[in-house]
C-alpha positions as CSV (number, residue, x, y, z in Angstrom):
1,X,3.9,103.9,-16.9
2,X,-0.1,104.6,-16.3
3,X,-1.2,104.2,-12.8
4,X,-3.9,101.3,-14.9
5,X,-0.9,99.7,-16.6
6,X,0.6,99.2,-12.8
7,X,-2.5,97.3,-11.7
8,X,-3.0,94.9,-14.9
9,X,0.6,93.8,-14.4
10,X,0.3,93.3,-10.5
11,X,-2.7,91.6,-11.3
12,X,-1.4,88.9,-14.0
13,X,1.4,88.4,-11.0
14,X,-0.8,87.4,-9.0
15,X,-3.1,84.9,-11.5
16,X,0.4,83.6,-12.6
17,X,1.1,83.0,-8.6
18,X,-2.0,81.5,-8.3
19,X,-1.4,78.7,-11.0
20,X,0.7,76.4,-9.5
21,X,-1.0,76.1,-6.5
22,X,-4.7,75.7,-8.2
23,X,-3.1,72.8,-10.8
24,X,-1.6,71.1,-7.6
25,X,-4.9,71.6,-6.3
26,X,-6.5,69.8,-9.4
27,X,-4.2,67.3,-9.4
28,X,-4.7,65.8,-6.0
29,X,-7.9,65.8,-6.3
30,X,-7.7,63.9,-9.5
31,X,-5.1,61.6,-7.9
32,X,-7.4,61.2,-4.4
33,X,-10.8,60.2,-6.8
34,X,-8.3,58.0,-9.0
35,X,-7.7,56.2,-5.4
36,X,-10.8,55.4,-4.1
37,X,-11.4,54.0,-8.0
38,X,-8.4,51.8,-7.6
39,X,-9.4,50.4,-4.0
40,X,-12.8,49.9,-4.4
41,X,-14.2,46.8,-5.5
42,X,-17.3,44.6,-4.8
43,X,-16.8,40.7,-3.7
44,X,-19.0,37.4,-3.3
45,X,-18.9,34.2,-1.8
46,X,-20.9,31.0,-1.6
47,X,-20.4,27.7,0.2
48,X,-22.7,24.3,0.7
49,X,-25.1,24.3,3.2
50,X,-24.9,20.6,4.0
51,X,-20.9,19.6,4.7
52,X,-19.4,17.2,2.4
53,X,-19.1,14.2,4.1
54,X,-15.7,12.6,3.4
55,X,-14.3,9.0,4.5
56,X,-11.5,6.8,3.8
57,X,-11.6,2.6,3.6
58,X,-9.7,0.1,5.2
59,X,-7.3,-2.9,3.6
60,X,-7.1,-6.2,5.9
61,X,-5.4,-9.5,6.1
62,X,-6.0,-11.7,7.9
63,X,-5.1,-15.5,8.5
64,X,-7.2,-18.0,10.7
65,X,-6.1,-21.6,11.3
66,X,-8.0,-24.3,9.5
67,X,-7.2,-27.3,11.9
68,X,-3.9,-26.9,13.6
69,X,-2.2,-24.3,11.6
70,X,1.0,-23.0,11.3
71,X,0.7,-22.9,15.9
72,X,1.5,-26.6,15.5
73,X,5.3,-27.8,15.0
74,X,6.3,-30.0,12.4
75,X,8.6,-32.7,13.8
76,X,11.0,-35.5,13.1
77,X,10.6,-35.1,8.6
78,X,12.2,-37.9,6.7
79,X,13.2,-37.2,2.9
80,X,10.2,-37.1,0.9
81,X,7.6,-36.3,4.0
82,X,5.4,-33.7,3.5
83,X,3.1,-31.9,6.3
84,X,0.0,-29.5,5.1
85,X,-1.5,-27.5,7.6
86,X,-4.9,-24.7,6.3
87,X,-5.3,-21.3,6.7
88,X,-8.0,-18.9,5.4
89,X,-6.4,-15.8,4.0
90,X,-9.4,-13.0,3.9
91,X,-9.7,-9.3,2.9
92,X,-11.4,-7.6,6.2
93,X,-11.1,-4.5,5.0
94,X,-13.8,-2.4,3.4
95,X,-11.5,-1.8,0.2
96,X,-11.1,-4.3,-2.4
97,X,-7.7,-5.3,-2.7
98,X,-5.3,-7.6,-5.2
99,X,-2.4,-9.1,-5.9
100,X,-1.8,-11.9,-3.0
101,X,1.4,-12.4,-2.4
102,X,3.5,-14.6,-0.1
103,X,7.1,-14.4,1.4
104,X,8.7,-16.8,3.6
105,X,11.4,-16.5,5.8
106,X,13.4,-18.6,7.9
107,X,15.6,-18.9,11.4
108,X,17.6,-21.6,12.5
109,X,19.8,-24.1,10.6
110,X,20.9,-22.5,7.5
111,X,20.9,-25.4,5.3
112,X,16.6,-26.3,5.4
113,X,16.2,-22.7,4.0
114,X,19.1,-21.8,1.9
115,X,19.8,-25.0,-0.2
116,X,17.7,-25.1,-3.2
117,X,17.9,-28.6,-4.1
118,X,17.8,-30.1,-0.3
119,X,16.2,-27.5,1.5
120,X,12.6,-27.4,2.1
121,X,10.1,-26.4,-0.5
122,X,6.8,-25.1,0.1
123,X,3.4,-26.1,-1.9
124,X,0.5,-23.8,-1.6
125,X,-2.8,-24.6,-3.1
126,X,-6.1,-23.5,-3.0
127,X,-9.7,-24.6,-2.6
128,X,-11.8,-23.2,-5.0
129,X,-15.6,-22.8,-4.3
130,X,-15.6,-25.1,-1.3
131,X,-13.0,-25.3,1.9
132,X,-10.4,-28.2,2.8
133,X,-11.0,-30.6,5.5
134,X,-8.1,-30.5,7.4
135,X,-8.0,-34.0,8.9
136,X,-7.7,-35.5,5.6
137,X,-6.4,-33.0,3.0
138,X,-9.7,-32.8,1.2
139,X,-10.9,-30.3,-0.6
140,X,-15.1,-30.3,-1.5
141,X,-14.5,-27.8,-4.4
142,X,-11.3,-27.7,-6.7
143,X,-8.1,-27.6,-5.5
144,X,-5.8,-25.0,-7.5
145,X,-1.9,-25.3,-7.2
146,X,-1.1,-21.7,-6.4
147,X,2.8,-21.9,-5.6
148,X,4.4,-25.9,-6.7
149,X,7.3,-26.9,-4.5
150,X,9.3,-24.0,-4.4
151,X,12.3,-24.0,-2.5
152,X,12.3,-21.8,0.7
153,X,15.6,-20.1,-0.7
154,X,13.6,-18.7,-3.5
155,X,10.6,-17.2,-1.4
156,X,13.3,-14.2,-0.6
157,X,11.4,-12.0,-2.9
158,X,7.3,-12.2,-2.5
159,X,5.8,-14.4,-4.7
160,X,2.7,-14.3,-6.4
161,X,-0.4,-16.3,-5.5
162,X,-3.0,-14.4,-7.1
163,X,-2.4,-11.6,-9.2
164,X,-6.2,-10.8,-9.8
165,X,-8.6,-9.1,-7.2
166,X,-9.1,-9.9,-3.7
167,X,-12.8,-8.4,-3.1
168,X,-13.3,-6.9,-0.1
169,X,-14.7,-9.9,2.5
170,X,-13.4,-12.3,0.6
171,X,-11.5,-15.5,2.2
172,X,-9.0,-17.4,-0.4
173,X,-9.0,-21.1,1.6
174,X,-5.3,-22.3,1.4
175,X,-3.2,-25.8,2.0
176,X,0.7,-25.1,3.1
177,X,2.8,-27.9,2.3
178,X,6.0,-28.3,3.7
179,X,8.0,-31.1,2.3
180,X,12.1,-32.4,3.0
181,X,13.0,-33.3,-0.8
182,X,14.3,-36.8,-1.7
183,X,18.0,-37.8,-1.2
184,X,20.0,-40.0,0.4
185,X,22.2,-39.7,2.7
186,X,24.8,-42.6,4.1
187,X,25.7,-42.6,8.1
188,X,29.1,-44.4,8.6
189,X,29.5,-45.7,12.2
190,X,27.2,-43.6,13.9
191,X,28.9,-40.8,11.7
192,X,26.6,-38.4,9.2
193,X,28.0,-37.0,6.5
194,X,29.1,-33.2,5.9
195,X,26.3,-30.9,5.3
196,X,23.7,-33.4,6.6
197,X,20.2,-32.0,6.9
198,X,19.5,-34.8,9.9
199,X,18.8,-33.5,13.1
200,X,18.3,-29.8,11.7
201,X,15.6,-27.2,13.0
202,X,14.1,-24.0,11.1
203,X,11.5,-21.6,12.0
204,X,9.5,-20.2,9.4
205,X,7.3,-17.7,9.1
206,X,4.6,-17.2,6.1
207,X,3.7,-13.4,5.3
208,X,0.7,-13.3,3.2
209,X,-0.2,-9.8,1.7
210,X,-2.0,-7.3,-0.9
211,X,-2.3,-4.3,-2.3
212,X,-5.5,-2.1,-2.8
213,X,-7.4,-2.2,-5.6
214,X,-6.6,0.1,-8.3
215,X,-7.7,3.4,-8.3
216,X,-10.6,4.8,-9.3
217,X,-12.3,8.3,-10.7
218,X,-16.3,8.5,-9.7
219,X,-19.1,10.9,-10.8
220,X,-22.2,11.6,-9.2
């Protein structure tokens, strides 16, 4: 072997050495440049200036006596009597609402609200365009039957007065009645018969209510 041979084949060890390490080299470079590709980006934002103001409205009921009211007892009824008493039933709210309802509820001696045929009923009509005059009954628009002598017993589930809209500030003007159906009962010596409705006592209670308006989708 030629003393030049010796030194080209040292040499190409050493290039051959060398390889590896310069490819790794490469590489990492490639793989740190391919990073800072990957996690670099460019973002943007924009908001309003002036905040969007955002409110929500009110539903209200409520009931004000016309006259005496429900506040004032009914006493001493006979079969066939009947006692009105007036109440304005108004939206307060700011939200329109519909669909007035009323329930009515009883306490007290079982058979004046759970006897459908000699139990009280319950008459509820209103005054349309005008109001009632309480002290006589009298209505200066026209009167609407709303609800017509209903048994107490059947105002277990809400019943409908007005199934159209109740506009926000608006005041339906209503007569109760509360009326002891006809029937005849026969007292023998001071004795009243079984399941007498003489000398019985309820309370009620009328609950009036709505529900909003239905929903709606605005554009501006």
């Amino acid at each position: 072997m030629t003393a030049r041979h010796s030194v080209d084949t040292r040499t190409t060890k050493r290039r051959r050495a060398w390889r590896p390490l310069a490819m790794a080299t490469t590489g990492g470079a490639v793989l740190v440049m391919m990073g800072v590709g990957v996690w670099a980006s460019l973002s943007a934002t924009v908001s309003n200036v002036d905040p969007q103001q955002v409110s929500t409205g009110t539903l209200k009921l409520t009931m004000t006596p016309n006259g005496a009211g429900f506040s004032q007892s009914i006493s001493n009824l006979a079969p066939g009597d009947v006692t009105n008493r007036y109440v304005d039933v108004a939206n307060t709210g700011t939200l329109d609402g519909q669909a007035l309802t009323l329930a009515v509820t009883g306490t007290g001696s079982t058979a004046l609200i759970t006897d459908a045929i000699r139990g009280l009923a319950v008459t509820v009509t209103e005054c349309v365009d005008g109001t009632w005059t309480s002290t006589t009954g009298v209505c200066s628009g026209t009167a609407s039957a709303l609800v017509s002598n209903k048994p107490v017993s059947a105002f277990g589930t809400a019943t409908s007065l007005v199934s159209g809209a109740i506009n926000a500030g608006e005041a339906r003007k209503l007569q109760v009645s509360v009326k002891l159906p006809n029937q005849d009962e026969t007292t023998v010596n001071g004795v009243q018969p079984a399941n007498t409705i003489q000398g019985l006592s309820t309370q009620l209670t009328f609950a009036f209510a709505e529900t909003q308006r239905a929903a709606v989708t605005s554009n501006s």
